[in-house]
N, C-alpha and C positions, 0 to 999 in steps of 0.2 A: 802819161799816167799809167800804161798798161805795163809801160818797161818796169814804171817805179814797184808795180805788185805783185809782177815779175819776182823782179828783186830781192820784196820782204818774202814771201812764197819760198822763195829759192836759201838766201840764208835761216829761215825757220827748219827747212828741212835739212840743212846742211848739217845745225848746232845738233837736230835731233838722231842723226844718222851718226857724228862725233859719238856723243854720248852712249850711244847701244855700241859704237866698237870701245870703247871706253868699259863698259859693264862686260863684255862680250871677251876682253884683253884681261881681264880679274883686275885691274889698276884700283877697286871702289874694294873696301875693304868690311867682308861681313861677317867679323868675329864677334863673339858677342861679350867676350868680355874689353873690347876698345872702348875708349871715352866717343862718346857720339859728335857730329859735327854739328854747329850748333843749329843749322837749317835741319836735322834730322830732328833735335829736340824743340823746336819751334811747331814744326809739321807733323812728325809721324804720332802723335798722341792725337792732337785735332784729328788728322784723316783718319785712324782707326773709331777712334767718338763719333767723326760725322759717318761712318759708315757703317757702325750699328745703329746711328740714329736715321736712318735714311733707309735700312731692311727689318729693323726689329718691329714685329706686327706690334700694337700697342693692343693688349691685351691682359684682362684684370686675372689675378691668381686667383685658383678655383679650390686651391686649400686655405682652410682656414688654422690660426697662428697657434692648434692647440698643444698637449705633451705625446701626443701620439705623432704627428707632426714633426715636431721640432727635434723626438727621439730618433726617426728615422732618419730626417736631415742630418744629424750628429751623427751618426752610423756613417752616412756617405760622406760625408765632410773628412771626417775620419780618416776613412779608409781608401779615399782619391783625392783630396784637394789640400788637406792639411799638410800634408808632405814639401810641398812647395806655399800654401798660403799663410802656416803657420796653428799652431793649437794654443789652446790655454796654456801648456805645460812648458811649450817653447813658441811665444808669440812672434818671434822673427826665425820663420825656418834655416836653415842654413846654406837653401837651395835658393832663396829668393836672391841675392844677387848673381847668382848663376849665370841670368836670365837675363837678354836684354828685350825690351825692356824690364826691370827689376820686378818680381812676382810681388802685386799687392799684399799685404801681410794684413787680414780684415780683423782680425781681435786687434790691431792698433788704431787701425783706418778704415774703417766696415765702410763697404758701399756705397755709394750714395747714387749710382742711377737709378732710374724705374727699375722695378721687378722686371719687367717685361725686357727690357733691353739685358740685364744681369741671365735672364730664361735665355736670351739668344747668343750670350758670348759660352754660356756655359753649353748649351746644343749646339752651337757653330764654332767653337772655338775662334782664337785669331791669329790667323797667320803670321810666321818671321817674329815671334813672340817667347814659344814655347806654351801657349796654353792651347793644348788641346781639342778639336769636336767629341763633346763623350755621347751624342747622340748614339752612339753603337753599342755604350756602355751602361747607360743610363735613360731608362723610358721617361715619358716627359711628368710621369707621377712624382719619380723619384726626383728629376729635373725640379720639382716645382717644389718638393720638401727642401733641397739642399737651397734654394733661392729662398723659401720660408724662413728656414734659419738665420740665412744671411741678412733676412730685414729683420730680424729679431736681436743680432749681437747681443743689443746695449740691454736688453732686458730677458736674459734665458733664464731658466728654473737653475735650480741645482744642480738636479737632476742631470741635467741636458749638457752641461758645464762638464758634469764629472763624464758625463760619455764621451762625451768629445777628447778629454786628456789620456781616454785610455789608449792603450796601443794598437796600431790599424790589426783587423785582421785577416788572416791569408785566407787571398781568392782560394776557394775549392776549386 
């Protein structure tokens, strides 16, 4: 019995020692615009899901959904995230398949996690993605207007619609 777990012990560490000279050799290929293999499209969306659902603190937003709000959200939505997520004016950006995986484009497909998990992909960014931590860029006020917006899509003012189509403006 000792030999036998021996054995599995020994070829476990065999296959895993393979594989890191495998990654280690470039043979695994991480461009991003290849077609994925179908164990990457099976896994890598679940392990990114189960690992903002398994760090994202579950905490309620502390702004409320009003035009003050949702103006400032369209400002930063704007001016850092429509570029790749898409605006009213062009709901599929031109940068989203760029991207592997493909950048959400949320004026087609708005959100559908918790605020709080959507607060922690957009302060932690995700890696091997292309979406960014803007924690450096964005205080968690601001953080929590542009997550405001995004639970709002399906019902913005006018108002809030016409900001968001205008043209980003340059950082000072």
């Amino acid at each position: 019995m000792r030999l036998f777990l021996l054995g599995v012990v020994t070829t476990i560490l065999v296959i895993i020692i393979c594989g890191l000279l495998i990654l280690r050799a470039g043979y695994v290929n991480f461009n991003a615009d290849q077609t994925p293999s179908a164990m990457e499209k099976k896994l890598g969306m679940k392990a990114s899901d189960a690992s903002v659902e398994r760090r994202a603190t579950n905490m309620a937003n502390p702004l409320t959904a009003n035009d003050e709000t949702l103006m400032a959200g369209a400002r930063l939505y704007r001016n850092n995230c429509a570029v790749c997520h898409g605006d009213p004016a062009q709901m599929s950006s031109p940068l989203a398949d760029s991207f592997y995986p493909p950048a959400p484009q949320f004026l087609m497909d708005a959100p559908d996690m918790p605020e709080y998990q959507n607060y922690y992909i957009v302060r932690h960014g995700i890696r091997w993605t292309g979406m960014p931590s803007w924690r450096t860029q964005m205080n968690e006020t601001q953080t929590w207007q542009v997550i405001t917006l995004l639970s709002h899509l399906d019902k913005l003012p006018a108002a809030v619609s016409d900001e968001m189509s205008k043209a980003p403006t340059p950082k000072q």
